[in-house]
MARBA-3410 file (N, C-alpha, C, O; in Angstrom, 1 decimal):
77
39.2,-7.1,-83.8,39.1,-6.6,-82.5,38.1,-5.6,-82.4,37.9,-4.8,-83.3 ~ 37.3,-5.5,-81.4,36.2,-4.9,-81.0,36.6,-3.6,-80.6,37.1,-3.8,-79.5 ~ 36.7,-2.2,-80.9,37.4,-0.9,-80.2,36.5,-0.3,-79.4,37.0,0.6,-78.7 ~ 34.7,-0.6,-79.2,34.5,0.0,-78.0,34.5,0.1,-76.4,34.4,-0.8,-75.5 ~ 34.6,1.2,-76.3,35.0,1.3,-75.1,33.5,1.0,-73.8,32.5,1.6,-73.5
34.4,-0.6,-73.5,33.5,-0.9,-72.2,33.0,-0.7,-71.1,32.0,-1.3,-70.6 ~ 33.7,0.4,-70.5,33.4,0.8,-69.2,34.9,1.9,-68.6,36.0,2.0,-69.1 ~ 34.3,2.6,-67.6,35.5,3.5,-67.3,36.6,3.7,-67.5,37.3,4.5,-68.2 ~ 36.9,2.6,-66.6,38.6,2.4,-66.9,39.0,2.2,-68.3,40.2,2.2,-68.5 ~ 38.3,1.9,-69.3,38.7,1.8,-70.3,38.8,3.4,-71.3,39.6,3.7,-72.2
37.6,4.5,-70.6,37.1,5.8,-71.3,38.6,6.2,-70.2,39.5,6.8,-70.9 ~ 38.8,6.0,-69.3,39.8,7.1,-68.5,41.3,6.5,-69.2,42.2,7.3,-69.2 ~ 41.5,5.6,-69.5,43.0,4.9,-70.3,42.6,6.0,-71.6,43.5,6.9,-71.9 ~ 41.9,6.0,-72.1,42.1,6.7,-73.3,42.2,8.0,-73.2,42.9,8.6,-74.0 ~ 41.5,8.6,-72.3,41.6,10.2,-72.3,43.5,10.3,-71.6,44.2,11.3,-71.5
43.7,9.3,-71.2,45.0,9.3,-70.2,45.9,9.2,-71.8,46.7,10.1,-72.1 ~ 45.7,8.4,-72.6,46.3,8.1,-73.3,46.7,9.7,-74.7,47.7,10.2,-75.1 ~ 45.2,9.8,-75.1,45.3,11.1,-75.5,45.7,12.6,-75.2,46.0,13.4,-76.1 ~ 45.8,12.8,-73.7,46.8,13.9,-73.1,47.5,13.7,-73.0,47.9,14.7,-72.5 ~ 48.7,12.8,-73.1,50.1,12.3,-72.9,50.7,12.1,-73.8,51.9,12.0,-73.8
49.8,11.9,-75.1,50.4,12.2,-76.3,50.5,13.5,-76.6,51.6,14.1,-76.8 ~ 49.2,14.1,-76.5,49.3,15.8,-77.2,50.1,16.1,-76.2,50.8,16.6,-77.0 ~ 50.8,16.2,-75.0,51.6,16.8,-74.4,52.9,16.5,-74.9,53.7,17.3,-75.1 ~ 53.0,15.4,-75.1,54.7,15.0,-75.6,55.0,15.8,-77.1,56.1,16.1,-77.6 ~ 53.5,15.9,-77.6,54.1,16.4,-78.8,53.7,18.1,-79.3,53.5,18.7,-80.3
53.6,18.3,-77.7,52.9,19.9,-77.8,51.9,20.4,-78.7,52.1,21.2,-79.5 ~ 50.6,19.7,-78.5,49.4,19.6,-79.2,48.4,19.5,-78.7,48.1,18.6,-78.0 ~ 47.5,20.6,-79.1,45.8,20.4,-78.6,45.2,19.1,-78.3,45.0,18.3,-79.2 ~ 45.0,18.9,-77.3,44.2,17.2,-77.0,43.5,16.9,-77.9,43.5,15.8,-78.3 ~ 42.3,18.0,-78.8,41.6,17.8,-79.8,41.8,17.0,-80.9,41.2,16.1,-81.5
43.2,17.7,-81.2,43.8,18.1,-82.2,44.1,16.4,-82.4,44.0,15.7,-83.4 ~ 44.7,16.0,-81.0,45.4,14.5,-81.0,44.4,13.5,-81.5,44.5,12.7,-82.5 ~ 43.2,13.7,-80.4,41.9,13.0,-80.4,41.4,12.5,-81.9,41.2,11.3,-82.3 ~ 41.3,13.7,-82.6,40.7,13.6,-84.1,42.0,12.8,-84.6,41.8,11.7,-85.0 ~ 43.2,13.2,-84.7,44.4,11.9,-85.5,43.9,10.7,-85.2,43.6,9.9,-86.1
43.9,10.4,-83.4,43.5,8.8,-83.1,42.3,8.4,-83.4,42.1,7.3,-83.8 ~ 41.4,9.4,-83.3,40.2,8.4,-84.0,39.5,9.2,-85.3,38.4,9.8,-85.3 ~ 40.4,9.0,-86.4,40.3,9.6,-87.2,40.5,7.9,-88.6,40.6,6.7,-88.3 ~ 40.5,8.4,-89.4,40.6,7.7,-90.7,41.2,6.3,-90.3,40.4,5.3,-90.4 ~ 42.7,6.2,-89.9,42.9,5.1,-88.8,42.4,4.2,-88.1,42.6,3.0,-87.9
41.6,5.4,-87.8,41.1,4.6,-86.4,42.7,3.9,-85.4,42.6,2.7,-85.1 ~ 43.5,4.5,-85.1,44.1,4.0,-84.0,43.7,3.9,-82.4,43.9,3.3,-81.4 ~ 43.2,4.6,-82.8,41.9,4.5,-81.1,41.2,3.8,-80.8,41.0,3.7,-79.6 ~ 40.6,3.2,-81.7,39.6,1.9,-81.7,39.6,0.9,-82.3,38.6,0.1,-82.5 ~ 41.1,0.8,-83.0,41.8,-0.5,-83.6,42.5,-1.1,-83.1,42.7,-2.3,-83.2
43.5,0.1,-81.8,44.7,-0.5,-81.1,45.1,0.0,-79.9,46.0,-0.5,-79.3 ~ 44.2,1.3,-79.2,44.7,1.5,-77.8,43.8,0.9,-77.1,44.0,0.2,-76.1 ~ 42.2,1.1,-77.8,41.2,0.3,-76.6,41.2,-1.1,-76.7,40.9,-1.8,-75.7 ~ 41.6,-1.7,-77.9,41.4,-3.3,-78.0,43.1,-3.5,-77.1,43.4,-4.7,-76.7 ~ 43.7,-2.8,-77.0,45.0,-3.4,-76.5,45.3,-2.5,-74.8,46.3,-2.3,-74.2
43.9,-2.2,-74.7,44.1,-1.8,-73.3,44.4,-2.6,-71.8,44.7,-2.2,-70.6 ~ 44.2,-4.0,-72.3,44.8,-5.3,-71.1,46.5,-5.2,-71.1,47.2,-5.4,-70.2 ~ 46.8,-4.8,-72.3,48.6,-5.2,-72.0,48.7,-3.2,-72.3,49.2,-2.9,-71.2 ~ 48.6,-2.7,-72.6,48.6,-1.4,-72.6,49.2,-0.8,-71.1,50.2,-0.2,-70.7 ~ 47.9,-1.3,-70.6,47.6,-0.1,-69.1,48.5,-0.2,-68.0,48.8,0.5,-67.0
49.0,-1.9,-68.8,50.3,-2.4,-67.8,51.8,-1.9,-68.1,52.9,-2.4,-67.7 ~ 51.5,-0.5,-69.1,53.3,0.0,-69.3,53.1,1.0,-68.6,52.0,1.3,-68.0 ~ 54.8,1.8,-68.6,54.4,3.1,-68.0,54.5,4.4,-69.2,55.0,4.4,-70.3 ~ 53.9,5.2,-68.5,53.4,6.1,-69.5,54.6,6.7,-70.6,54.2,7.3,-71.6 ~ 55.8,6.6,-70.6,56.8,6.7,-71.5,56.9,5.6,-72.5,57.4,6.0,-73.5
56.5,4.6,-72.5,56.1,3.4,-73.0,55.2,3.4,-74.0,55.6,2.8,-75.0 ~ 54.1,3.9,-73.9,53.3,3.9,-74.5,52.8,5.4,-75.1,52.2,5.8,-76.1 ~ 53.3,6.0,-74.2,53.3,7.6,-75.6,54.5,7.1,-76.5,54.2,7.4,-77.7 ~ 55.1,6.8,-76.5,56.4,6.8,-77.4,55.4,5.4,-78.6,55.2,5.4,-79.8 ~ 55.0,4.3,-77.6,54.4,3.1,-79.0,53.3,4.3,-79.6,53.6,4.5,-80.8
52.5,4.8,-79.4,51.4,5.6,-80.0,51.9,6.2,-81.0,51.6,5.9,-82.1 ~ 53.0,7.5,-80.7,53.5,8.0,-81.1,54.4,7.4,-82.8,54.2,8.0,-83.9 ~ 55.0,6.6,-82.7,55.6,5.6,-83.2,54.5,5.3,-84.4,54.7,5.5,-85.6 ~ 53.0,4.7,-83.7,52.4,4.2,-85.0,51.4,5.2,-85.6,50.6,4.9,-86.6 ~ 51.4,6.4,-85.0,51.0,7.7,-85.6,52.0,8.1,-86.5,51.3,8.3,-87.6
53.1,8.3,-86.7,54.1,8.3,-87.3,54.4,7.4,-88.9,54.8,7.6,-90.0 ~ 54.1,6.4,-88.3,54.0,5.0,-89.3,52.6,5.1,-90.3,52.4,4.7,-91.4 ~ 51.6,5.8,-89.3,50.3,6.0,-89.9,50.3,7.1,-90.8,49.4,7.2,-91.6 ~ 50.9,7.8,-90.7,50.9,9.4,-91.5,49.7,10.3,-90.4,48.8,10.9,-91.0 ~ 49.8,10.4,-89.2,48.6,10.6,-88.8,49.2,11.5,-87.4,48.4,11.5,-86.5
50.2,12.1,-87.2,50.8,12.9,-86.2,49.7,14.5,-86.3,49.8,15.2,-87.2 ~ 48.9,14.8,-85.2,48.8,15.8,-85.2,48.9,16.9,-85.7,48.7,17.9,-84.9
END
């Protein structure tokens, strides 16, 4: 899967995606930013390539899946 980001809506899902984590988990956006697109790469392995079925949950949904494979990743914040 291809992780760059094609066009806005795809740059504005991710920053959407990145504050809604560091908020749930009381964390610098930075801070989050660098986990997701860090060593992983869950940022550009699985929120942007999975941004068609993504953008269609609601945001408890998908902070909690992120969260989940941050967690699974060793890669929480």
């Amino acid at each position: 899967m291809n992780g760059n980001i094609k066009n806005n809506r795809e740059l504005e899902f991710a920053v959407f995606c990145i504050e809604s984590v560091a908020q749930a988990l009381g964390k610098p956006s930075d801070a989050v930013y660098r986990s997701l697109a860090g060593e992983d790469g869950l940022l550009h392995r699985y929120i942007i390539p999975s941004y068609d079925v993504l953008h269609t949950q609601g945001k408890d949904y998908i902070v909690s899946d992120i969260c989940e494979l941050m967690a699974q990743k060793g890669v929480l914040a």
